[in-house]
N, C-alpha and C positions, 0 to 999 in steps of 0.2 A: 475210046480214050483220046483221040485223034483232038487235038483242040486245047488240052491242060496246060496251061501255063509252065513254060521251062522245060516240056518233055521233049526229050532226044530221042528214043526209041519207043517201039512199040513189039515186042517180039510172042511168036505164039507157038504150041506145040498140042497135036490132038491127038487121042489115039483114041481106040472103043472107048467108051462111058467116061473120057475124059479127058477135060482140056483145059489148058495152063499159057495164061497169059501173061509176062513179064511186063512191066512199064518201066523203062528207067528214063530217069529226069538227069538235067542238067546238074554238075557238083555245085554243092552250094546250096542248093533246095531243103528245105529243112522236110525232114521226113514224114514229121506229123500233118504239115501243110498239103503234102504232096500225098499219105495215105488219106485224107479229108477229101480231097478232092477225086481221088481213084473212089472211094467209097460213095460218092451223090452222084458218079458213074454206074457205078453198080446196083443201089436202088433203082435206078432208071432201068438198069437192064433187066433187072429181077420180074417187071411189072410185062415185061416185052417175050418172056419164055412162058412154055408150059409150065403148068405146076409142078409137076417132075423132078423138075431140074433143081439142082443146088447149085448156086453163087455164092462164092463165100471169099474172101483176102484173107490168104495166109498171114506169119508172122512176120516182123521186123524184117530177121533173117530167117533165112530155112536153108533145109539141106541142099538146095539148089542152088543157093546164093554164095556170095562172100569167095567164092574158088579162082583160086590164082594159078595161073600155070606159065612156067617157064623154065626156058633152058638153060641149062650150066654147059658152059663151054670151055674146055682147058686149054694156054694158049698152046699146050703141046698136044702131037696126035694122040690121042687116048679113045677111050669108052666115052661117048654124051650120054646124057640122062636127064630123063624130063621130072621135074618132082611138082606136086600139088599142095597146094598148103589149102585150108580152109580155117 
């Protein structure tokens, strides 16, 4: 993925029979331009594995995505508490 125009990250996670690689682009990048371009990455890779193996790009968003997290802070001493939005 190393080389796509406007990417900022490349992030990865592997476990047995499975691995998940994030790309995030710079804001601004229109998503379709930037799934086009992840995708004629992934052709390329498809040609380079056993045949075994599945490649595939999830959707838009997925459950992994879109997660915000942050603190609420009171300016009095209280209880903090972290909450998740998706």
């Amino acid at each position: 993925m190393r080389g796509l125009p406007r990417l900022t990250q490349v992030r990865s996670v592997s476990k047995a029979g499975l691995s998940v690689v994030t790309v995030i682009f710079a804001d601004g990048v229109d998503t379709y331009f930037a799934r086009q371009r992840v995708l004629e990455r992934l052709i390329e890779a498809r040609e380079q594995v056993p045949g075994n193996v599945q490649i595939s790009m999830g959707p838009v968003s997925t459950a992994m995505g879109e997660i915000y997290q942050y603190t609420l802070v009171r300016s009095r001493p209280g209880r903090r508490r972290t909450k998740r939005r998706s």
